[in-house]
MARLUM-542951 format. One record per residue (C-alpha): x, y, z; residue number from 1; residue in one letter. Coordinates in nm, 2 decimals. Last residue first. Layout:
// MARLUM-542951
px; py; pz; nr; rest
X; Y; Z; NUM; a
...
***
This chain:
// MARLUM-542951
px; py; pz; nr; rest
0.18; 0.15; -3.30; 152; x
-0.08; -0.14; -3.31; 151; x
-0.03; -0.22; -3.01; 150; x
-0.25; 0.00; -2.80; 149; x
-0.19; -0.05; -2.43; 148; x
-0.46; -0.19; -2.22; 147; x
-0.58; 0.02; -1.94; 146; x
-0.71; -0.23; -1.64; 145; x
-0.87; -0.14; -1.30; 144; x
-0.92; -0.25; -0.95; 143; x
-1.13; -0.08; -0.66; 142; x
-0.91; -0.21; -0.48; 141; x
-0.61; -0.26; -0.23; 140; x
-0.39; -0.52; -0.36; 139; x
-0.37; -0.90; -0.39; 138; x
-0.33; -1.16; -0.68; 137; x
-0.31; -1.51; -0.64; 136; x
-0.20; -1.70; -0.93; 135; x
-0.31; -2.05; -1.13; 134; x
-0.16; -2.07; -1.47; 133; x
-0.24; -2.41; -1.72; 132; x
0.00; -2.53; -1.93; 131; x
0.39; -2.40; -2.10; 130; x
0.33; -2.08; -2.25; 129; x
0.10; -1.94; -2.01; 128; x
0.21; -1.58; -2.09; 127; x
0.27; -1.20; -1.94; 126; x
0.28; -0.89; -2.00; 125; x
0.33; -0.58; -1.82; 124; x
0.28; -0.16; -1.81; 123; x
0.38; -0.03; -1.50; 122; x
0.07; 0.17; -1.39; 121; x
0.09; 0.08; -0.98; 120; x
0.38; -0.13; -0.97; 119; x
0.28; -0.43; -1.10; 118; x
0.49; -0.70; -0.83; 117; x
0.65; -1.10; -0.88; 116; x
0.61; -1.38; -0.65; 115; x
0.76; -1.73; -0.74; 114; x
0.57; -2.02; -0.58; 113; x
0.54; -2.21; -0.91; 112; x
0.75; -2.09; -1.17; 111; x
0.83; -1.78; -1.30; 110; x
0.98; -1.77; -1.63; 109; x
1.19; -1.45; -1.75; 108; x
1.03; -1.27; -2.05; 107; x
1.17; -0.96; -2.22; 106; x
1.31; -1.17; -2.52; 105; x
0.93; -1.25; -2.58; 104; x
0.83; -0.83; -2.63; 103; x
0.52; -0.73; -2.62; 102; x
0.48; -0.42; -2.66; 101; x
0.49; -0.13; -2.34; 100; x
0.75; -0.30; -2.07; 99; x
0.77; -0.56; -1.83; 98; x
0.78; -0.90; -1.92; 97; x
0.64; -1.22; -1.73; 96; x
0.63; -1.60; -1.86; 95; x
0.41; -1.79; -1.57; 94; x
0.51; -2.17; -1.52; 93; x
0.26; -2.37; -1.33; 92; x
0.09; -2.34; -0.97; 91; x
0.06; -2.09; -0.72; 90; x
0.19; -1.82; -0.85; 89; x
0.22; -1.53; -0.60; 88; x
0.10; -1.16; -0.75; 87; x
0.17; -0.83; -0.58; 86; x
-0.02; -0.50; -0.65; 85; x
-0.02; -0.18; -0.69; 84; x
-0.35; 0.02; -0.84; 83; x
-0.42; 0.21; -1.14; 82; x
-0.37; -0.13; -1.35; 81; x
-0.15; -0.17; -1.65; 80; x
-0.18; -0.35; -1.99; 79; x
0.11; -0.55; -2.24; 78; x
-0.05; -0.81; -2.40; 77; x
-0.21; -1.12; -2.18; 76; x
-0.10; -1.48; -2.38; 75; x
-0.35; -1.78; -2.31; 74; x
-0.11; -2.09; -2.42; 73; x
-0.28; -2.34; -2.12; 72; x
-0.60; -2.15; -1.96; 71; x
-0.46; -1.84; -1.71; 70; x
-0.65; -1.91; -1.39; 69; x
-0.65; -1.61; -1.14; 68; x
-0.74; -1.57; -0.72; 67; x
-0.81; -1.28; -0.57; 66; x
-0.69; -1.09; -0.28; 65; x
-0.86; -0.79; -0.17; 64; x
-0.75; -0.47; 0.03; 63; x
-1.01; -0.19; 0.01; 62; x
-1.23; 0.00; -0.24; 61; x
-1.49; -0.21; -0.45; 60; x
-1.43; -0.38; -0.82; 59; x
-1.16; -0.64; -0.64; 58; x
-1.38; -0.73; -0.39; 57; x
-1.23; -0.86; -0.05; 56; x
-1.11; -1.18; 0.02; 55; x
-1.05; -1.46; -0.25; 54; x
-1.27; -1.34; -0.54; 53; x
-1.27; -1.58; -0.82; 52; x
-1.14; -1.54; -1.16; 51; x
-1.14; -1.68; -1.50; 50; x
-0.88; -1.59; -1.77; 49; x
-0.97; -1.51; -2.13; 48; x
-0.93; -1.13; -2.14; 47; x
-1.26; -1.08; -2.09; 46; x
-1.32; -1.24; -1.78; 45; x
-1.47; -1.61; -1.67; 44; x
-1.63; -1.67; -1.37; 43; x
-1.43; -1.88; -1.07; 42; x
-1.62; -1.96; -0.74; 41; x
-1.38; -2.03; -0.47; 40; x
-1.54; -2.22; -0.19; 39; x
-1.34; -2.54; -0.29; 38; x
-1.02; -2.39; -0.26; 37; x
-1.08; -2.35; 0.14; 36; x
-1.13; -2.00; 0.26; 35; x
-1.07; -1.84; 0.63; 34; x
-1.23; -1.52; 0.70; 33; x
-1.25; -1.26; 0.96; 32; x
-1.26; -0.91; 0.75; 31; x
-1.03; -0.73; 0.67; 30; x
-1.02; -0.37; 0.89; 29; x
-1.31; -0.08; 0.85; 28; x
-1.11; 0.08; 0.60; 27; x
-0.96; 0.35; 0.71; 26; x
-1.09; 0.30; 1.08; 25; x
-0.89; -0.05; 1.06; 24; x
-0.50; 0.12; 1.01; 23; x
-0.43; -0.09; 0.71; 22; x
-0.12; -0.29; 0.70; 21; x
-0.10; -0.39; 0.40; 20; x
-0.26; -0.75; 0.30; 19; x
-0.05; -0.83; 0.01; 18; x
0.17; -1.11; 0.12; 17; x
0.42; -0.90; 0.13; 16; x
0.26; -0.59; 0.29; 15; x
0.23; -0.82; 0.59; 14; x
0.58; -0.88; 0.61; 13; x
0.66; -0.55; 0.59; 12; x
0.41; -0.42; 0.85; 11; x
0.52; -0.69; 1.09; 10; x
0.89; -0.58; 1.01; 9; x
0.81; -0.22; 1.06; 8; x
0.61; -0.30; 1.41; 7; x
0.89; -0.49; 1.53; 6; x
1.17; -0.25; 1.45; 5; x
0.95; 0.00; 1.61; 4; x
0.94; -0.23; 1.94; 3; x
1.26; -0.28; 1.95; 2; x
1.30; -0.63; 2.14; 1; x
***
C-alpha cells in the first residue's frame, strides 16, 4: 500500500472527527484519555446552553472536543468563532443556517448523527426547535465567539 496515500487518508479521517493530525512537538500530542458520559460535568453558558469539556480546554490552545446541550426551543443568532471547527449531533434535531441574520428559510434540519462544519469566521445560526440538542464540538482552541449585531 502507498504509503503517502495512507498517511493523507489517516490524516483525513482523523481531521474528521476533529482531532487533526497534530505533529506532537506542536502541541505536546492529545493526551491519553478515554471518557464515559457520566464523567462529563456540564456548567451553563451565556448563551443558554451548558457545556462540558470532553478532551482538551476549549479557553486554552490545542485540539479539544467538547460536548453541548441546547435546552428544547433555545434559538443561537447568527455568531462566528476565530477558530474552525466540526460539530456531530449526537442526539435530537439541530436547525442550522449559515449566513449574517437569522434567517428560518436558511435552515435545513440535522438530525441525530449528522455532522455539519463553522468554517473559521463563517457566521451561523442555529435552533432546537423540535426538543432537547446534545452535540460534540471539536477544534483546536483557545475558542472564541463574535456575535453579529442584529439590529441592522
Amino acid at each position: 500500500m502507498n504509503r503517502t496515500w495512507m498517511t493523507q487518508t489517516i490524516g483525513s479521517a482523523l481531521a474528521l472527527f476533529g482531532m487533526a493530525a497534530i505533529a506532537p512537538a506542536q502541541t505536546g500530542g492529545l493526551p491519553l484519555a478515554q471518557v464515559r458520559p457520566t464523567d462529563l460535568q456540564f456548567a451553563p453558558m451565556p448563551n443558554g446552553t451548558y457545556q462540558a469539556n470532553v478532551i482538551g480546554d476549549v479557553t486554552k490552545a490545542g485540539p479539544y472536543a467538547a460536548r453541548t446541550r441546547l435546552p428544547a426551543g433555545l434559538r443561537i443568532p447568527p455568531h462566528f468563532h476565530q477558530e474552525a471547527r466540526i460539530v456531530l449531533i449526537v442526539s435530537g434535531t439541530l436547525y442550522v443556517g449559515y449566513g449574517e441574520r437569522f434567517d428560518e428559510s436558511k435552515l435545513m434540519a440535522l438530525p441525530a448523527g449528522s455532522v455539519f462544519t463553522e468554517p473559521e469566521r463563517q457566521p451561523h445560526f442555529v435552533w432546537a426547535k423540535d426538543g432537547e440538542v446534545v452535540l460534540h464540538v471539536t477544534g483546536e482552541g483557545p475558542s472564541s465567539t463574535t456575535w453579529l449585531d442584529q439590529r441592522k
